[in-house]
C-alpha positions in Angstrom: 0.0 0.0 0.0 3.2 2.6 1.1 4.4 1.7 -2.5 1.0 2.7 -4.3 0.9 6.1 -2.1 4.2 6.8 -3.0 3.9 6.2 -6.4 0.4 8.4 -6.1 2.1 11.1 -4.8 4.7 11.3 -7.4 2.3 11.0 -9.8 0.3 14.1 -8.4 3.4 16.2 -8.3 4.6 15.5 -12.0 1.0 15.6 -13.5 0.4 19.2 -11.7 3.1 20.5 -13.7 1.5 18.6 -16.7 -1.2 20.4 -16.3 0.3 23.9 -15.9 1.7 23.3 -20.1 -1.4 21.4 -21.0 -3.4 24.9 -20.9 -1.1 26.8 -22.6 -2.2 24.4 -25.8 -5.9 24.2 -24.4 -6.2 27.9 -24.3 -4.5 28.7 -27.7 -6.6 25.6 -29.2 -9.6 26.4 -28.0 -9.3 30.1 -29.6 -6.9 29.7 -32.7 -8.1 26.1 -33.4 -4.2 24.6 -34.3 -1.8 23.0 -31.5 1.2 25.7 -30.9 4.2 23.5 -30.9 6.2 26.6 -30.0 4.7 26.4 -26.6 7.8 23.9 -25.5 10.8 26.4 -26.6 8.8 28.8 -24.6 8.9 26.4 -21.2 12.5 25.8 -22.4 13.2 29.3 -22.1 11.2 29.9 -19.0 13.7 27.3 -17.4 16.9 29.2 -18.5 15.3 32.9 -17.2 15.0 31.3 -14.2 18.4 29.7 -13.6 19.8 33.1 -14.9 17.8 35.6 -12.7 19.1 33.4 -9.3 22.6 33.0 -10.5 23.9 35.5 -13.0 21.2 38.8 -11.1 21.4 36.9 -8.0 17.6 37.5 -7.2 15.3 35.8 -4.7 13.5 33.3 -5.9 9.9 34.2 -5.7 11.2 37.4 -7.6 12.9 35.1 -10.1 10.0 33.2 -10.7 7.5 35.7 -11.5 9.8 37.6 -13.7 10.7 34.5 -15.6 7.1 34.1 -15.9 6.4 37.2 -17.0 9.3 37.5 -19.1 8.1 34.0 -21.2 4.6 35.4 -21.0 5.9 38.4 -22.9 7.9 36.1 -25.1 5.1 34.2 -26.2 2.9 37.1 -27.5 5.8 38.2 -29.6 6.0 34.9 -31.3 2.1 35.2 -31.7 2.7 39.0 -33.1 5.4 38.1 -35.5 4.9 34.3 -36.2 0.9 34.4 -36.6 -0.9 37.1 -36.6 0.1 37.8 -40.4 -0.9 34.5 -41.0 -4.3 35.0 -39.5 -4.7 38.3 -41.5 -4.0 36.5 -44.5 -7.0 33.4 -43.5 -3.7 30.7 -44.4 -4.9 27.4 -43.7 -4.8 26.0 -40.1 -1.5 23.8 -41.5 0.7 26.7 -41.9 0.1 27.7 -38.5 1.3 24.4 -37.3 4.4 25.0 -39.7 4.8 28.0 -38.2 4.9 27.3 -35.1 6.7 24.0 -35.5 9.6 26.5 -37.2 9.3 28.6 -33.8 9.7 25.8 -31.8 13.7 25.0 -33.9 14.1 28.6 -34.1 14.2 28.9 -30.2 16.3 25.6 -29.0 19.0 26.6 -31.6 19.0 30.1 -30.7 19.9 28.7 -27.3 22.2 25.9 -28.3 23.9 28.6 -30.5 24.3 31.6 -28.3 24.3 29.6 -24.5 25.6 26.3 -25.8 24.3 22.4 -25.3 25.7 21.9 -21.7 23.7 20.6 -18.9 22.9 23.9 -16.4 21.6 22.3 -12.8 19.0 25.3 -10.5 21.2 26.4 -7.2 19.6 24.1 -4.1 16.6 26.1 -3.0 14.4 23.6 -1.3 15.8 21.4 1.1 16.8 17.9 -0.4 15.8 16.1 2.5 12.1 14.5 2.1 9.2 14.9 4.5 8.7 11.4 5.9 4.8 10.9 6.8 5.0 7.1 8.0 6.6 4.8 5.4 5.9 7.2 2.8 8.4 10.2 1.8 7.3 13.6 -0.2 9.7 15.1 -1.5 9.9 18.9 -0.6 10.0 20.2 -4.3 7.7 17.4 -5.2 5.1 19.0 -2.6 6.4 22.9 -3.9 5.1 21.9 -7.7 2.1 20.2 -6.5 1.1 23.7 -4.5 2.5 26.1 -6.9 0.6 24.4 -9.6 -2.5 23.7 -7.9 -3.0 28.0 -7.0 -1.9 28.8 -10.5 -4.8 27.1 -12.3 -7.6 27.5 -9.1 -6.3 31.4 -10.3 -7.0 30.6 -13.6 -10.2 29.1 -13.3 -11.2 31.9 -11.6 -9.8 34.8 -14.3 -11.8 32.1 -17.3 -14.7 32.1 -15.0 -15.8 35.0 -13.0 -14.1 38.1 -14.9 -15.0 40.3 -18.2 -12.0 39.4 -20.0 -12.6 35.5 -19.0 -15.9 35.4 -20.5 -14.5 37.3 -23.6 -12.2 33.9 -23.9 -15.0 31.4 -23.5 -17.2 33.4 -25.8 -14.4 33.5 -28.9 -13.6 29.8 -28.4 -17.5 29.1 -29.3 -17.0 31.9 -32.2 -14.4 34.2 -33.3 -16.8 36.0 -35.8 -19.6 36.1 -33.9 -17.7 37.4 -30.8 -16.3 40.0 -33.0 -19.8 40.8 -34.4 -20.9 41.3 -30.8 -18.3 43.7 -30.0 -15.4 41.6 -28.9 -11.9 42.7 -29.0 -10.6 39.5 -30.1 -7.6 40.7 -31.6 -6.6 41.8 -27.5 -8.3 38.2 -26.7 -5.8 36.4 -28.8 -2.8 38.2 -27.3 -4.5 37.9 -23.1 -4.4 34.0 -24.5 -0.8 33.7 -25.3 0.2 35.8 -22.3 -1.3 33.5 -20.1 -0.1 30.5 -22.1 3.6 31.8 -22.1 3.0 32.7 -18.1 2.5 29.2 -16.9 4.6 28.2 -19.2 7.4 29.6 -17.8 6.3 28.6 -14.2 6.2 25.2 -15.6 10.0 25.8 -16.9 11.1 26.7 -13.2 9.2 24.1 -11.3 10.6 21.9 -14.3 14.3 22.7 -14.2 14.2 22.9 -10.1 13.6 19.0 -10.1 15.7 18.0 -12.8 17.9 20.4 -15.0 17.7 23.0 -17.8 19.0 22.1 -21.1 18.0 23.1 -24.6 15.7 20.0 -25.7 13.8 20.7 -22.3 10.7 21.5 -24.3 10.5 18.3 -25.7 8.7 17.2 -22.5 6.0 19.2 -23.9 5.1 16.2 -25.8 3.8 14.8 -22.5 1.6 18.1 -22.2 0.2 18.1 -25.5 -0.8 14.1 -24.8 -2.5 15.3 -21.7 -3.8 17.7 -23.9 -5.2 15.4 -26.4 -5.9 12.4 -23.7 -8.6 15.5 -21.6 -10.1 17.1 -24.6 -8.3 19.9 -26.5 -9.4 23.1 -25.8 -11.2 21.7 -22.9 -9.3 23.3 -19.2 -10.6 21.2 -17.1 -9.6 18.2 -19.4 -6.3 19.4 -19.8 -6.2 19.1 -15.9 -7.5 16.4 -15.3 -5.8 14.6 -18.5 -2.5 15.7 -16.9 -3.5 14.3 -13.2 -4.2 11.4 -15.1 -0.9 10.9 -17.3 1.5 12.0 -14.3 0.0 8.8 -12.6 -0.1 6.4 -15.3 3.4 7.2 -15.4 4.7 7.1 -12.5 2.7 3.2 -12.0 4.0 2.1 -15.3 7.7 3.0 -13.6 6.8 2.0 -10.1 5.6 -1.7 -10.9 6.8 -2.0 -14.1 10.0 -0.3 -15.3 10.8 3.5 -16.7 11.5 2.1 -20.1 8.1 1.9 -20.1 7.2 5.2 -19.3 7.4 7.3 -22.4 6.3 4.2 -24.3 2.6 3.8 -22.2 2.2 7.9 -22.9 2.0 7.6 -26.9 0.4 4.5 -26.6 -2.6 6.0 -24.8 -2.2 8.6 -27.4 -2.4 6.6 -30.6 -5.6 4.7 -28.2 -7.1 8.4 -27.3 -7.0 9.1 -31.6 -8.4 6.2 -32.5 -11.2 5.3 -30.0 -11.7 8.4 -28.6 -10.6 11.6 -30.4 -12.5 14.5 -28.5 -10.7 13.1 -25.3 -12.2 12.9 -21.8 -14.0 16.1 -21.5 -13.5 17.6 -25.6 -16.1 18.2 -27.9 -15.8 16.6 -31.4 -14.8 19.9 -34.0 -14.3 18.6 -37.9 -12.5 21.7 -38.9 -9.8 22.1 -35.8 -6.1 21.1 -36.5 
């Protein structure tokens, strides 16, 4: 029983962070209709503003994190300014934007590996390395940090979506960008609130990310785990990008725990290829013919 808590736990703590890159694709999706593959160079880069502002500024961390945050939320509506809004001006297709953004997503890691270079860079020890021991199972303390930080970032969320004007002017231009615009809907500045909050928890991810395990420039490929979280909940669906994260963390973290790791990345796009097949609206999505 210690062993399925354990594993539980761990589970919980990865899947929060999940969760916290899942909506960055949920809330572009459910707007703009396309996956933004760039979202992973944005996390990437998230992780390195944060390992720069506590060791080349030497700032405390909860300064650090937010301006990383801010800093990647900033960085993701220029990519949105110069990468798709001539594209949406123009009508393209939705595959161009998924070129486009795919073409981001290079841009970034080589930008890094060309002007910071390839090595391994490891956060400065903020938390404690020594676990919390509640009978004979141990929580780590950054395993508990990401679970908190990433549960009040998206109950904050859920709030801004749900009970403020700018909120409903989201969940009114994912039913209809036209008709939100016909009703007197900004949704040109609805487009760049989306990517702001998008890049913002993506570089929150980033930190929480490369605080557990290190900062590198491929780090954003473990936004393939958030986009099949993504697709496993429903895209453009928050809740279901939640609750497909929750999900995924612990189906990992079993698959290692009583089977082996080797498994791990191997179960993931299995349930993806299962979740296309069987079920492509996901848990909680809603079946959309002309989404990409």
């Amino acid at each position: 029983m210690s062993r399925f808590l354990q594993q539980l736990i761990n589970g919980l703590s990865i899947g929060s962070v999940y969760a916290l890159m899942a909506v960055g694709y949920s809330l572009v999706y459910s707007i703009m209709n396309f996956s933004n593959f760039a979202h992973g160079g944005v996390i990437m880069l998230g992780a390195y503003f944060g390992y720069y502002y506590l060791t080349k500024l030497g700032l405390p961390f909860f300064v650090a994190f937010i301006a990383s945050a801010l800093t990647t939320g900033i960085l993701a509506v220029v990519i949105e300014r110069g990468a798709y809004k001539p594209l949406r001006e123009r009508k393209a297709p939705f595959l161009y934007f998924i070129i486009s953004a795919m073409g981001a997503s290079i841009f970034l890691e080589n930008i890094v590996i060309a002007t910071i270079g390839p090595t391994f860079k490891s956060y400065p020890e903020i938390l404690s390395r020594t676990p919390i021991q509640l009978g004979s199972v141990t929580l780590g303390r950054i395993d508990l940090t990401m679970f908190i930080i990433s549960a009040i970032c998206l109950a904050l969320l859920v709030f801004f979506i749900d009970f403020t004007k700018m909120g409903k002017a989201i969940q009114a231009t994912s039913y209809s960008v036209k008709a939100s615009a016909l009703m007197g809907i900004n949704t040109d500045l609805v487009i760049i609130v989306v990517f702001a909050l998008g890049g913002f928890f993506a570089g929150i991810a980033g930190v929480l990310f490369g605080m557990k395990y290190t900062v590198y420039p491929q780090i954003g490929i473990i936004t393939n785990k958030s986009f099949i979280a993504a697709v496993f909940g429903g895209l453009g669906s928050l809740p279901g990008a939640v609750v497909g994260s929750i999900l995924l963390g612990i189906i990992e973290t079993m698959t290692s725990g009583y089977l082996s790791s080797n498994y791990r990345d191997l179960i993931a796009f299995v349930l993806l290829i299962a979740i296309l097949v069987f079920r492509p609206s996901g848990l909680m999505g809603k079946i959309t013919e002309d989404k990409a």
